[in-house]
PyMOL commands that place a pseudoatom at each C-alpha (Angstrom):
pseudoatom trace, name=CA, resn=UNK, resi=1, chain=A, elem=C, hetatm=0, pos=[0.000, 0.000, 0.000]
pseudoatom trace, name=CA, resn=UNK, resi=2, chain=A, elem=C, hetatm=0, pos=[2.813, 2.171, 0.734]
pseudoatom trace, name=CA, resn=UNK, resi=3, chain=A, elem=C, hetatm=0, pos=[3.889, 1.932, -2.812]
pseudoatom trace, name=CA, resn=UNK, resi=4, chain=A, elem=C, hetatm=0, pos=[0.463, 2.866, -4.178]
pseudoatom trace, name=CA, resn=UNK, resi=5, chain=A, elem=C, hetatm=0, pos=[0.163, 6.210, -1.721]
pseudoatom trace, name=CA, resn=UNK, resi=6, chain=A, elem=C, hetatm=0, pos=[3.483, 7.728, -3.392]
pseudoatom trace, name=CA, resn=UNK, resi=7, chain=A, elem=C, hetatm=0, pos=[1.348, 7.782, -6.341]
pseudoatom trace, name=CA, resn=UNK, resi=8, chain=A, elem=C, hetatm=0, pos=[-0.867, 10.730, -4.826]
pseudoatom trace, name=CA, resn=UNK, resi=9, chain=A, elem=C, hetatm=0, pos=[0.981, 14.046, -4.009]
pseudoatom trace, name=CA, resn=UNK, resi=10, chain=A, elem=C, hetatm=0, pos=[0.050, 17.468, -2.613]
pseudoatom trace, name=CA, resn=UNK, resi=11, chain=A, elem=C, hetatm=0, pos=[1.459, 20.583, -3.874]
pseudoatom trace, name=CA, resn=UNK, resi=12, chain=A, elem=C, hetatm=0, pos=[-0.036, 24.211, -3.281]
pseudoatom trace, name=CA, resn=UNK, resi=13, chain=A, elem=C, hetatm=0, pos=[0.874, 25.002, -6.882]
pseudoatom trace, name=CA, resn=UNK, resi=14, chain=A, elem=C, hetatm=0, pos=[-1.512, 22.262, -8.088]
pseudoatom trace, name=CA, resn=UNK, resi=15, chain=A, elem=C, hetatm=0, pos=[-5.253, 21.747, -8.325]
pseudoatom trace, name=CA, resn=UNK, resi=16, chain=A, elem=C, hetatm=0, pos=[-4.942, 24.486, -4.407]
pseudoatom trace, name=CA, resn=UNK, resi=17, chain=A, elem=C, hetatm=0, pos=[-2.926, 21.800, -2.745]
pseudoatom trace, name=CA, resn=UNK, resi=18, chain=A, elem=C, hetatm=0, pos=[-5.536, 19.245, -3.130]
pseudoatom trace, name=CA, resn=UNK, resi=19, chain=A, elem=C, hetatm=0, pos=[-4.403, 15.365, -3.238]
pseudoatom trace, name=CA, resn=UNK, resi=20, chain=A, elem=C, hetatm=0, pos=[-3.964, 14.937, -6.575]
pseudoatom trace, name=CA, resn=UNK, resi=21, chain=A, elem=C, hetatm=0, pos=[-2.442, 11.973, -8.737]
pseudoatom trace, name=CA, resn=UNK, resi=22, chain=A, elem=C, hetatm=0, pos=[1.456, 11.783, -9.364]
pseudoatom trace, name=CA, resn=UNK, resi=23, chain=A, elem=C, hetatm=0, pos=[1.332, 15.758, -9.497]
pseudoatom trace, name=CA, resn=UNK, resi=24, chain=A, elem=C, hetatm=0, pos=[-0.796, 15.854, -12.265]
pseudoatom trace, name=CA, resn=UNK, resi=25, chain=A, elem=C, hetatm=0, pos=[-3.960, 18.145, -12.004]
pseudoatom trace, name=CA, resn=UNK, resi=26, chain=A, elem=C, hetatm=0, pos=[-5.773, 15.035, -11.391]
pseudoatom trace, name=CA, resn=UNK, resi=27, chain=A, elem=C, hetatm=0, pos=[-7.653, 15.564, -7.555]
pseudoatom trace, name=CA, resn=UNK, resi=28, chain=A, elem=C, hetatm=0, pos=[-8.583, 12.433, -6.022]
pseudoatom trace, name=CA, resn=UNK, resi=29, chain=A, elem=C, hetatm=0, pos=[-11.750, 13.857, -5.313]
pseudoatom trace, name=CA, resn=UNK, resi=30, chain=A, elem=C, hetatm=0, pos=[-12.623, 13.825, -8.782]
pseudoatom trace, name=CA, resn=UNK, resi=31, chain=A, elem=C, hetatm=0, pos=[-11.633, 9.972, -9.055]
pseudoatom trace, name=CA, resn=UNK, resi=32, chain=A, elem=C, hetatm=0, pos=[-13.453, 8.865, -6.165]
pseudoatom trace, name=CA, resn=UNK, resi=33, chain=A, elem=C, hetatm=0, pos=[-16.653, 11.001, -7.521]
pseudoatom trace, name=CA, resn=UNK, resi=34, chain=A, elem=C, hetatm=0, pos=[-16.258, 9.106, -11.170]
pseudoatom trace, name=CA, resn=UNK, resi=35, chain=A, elem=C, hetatm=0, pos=[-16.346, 6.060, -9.223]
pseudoatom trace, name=CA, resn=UNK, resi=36, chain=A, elem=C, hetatm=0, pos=[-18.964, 7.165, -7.292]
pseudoatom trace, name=CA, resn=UNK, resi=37, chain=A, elem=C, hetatm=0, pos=[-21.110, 7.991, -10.355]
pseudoatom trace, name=CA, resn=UNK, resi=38, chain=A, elem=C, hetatm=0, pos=[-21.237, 4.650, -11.457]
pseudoatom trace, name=CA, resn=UNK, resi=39, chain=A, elem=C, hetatm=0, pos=[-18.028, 4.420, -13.679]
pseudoatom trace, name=CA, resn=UNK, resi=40, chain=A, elem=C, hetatm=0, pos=[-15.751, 1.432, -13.497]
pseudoatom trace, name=CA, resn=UNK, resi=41, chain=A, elem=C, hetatm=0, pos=[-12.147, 1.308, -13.004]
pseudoatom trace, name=CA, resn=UNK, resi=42, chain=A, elem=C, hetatm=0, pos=[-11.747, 0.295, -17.099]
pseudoatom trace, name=CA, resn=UNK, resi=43, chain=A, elem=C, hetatm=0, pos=[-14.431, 3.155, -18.201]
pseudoatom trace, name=CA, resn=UNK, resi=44, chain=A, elem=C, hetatm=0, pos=[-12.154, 5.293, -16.241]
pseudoatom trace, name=CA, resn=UNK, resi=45, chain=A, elem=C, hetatm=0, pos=[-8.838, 4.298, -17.747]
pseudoatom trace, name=CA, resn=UNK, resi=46, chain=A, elem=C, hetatm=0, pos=[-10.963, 4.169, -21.253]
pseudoatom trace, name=CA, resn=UNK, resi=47, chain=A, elem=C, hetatm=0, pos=[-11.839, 7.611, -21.139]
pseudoatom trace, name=CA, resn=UNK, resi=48, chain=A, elem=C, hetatm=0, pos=[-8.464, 9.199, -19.470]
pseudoatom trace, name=CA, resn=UNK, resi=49, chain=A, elem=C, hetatm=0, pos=[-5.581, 7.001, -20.913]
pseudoatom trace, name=CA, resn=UNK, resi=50, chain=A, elem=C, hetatm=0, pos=[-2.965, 9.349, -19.061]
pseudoatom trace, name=CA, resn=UNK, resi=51, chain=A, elem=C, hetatm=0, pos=[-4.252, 7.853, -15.749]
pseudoatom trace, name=CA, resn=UNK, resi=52, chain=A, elem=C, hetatm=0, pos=[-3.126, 3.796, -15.076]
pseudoatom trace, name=CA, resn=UNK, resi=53, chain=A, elem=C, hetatm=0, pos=[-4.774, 1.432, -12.764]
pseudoatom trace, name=CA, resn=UNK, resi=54, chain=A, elem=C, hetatm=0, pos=[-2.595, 1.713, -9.730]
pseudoatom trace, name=CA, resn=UNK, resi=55, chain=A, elem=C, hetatm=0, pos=[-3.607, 5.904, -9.635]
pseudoatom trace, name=CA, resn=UNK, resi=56, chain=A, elem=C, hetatm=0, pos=[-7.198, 4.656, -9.498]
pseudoatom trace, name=CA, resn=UNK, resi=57, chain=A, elem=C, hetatm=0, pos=[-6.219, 2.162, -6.433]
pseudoatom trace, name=CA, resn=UNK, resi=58, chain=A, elem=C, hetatm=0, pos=[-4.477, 4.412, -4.605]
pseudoatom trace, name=CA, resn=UNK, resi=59, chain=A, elem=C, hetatm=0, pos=[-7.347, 7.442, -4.755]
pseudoatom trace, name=CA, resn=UNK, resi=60, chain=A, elem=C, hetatm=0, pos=[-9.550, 4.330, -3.173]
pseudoatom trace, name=CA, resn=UNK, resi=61, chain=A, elem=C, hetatm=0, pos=[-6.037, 3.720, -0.073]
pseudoatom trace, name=CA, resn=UNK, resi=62, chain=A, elem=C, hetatm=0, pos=[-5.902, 7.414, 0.363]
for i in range(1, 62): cmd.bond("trace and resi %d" % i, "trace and resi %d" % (i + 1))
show_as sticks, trace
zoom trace
């Protein structure tokens, strides 16, 4: 799990020092709420193919 959590970072210069993924302006808010809606980890990855399935695992740990 460790592993997976260095995937999310928090920077004041990005997204207002939300958790985002790998410093990309990519809050796991927004994640969690996509998977909230409904969407499934592969819809997810379908749609935003700059994103991988361990940043999607580690919004979920964090």
């Amino acid at each position: 799990m460790k592993e997976l959590l260095k995937r999310i970072t928090i920077d004041q210069e990005i997204c207002h020092g939300k958790p985002c993924i790998r410093g990309m302006r990519w809050p796991v808010e927004v994640i969690i709420d996509m998977l909230g809606s409904g969407m499934t980890n592969e819809e997810i990855l379908e749609d935003h193919p700059e994103l991988e399935k361990e940043d999607i695992l580690a919004c979920l740990n964090f």
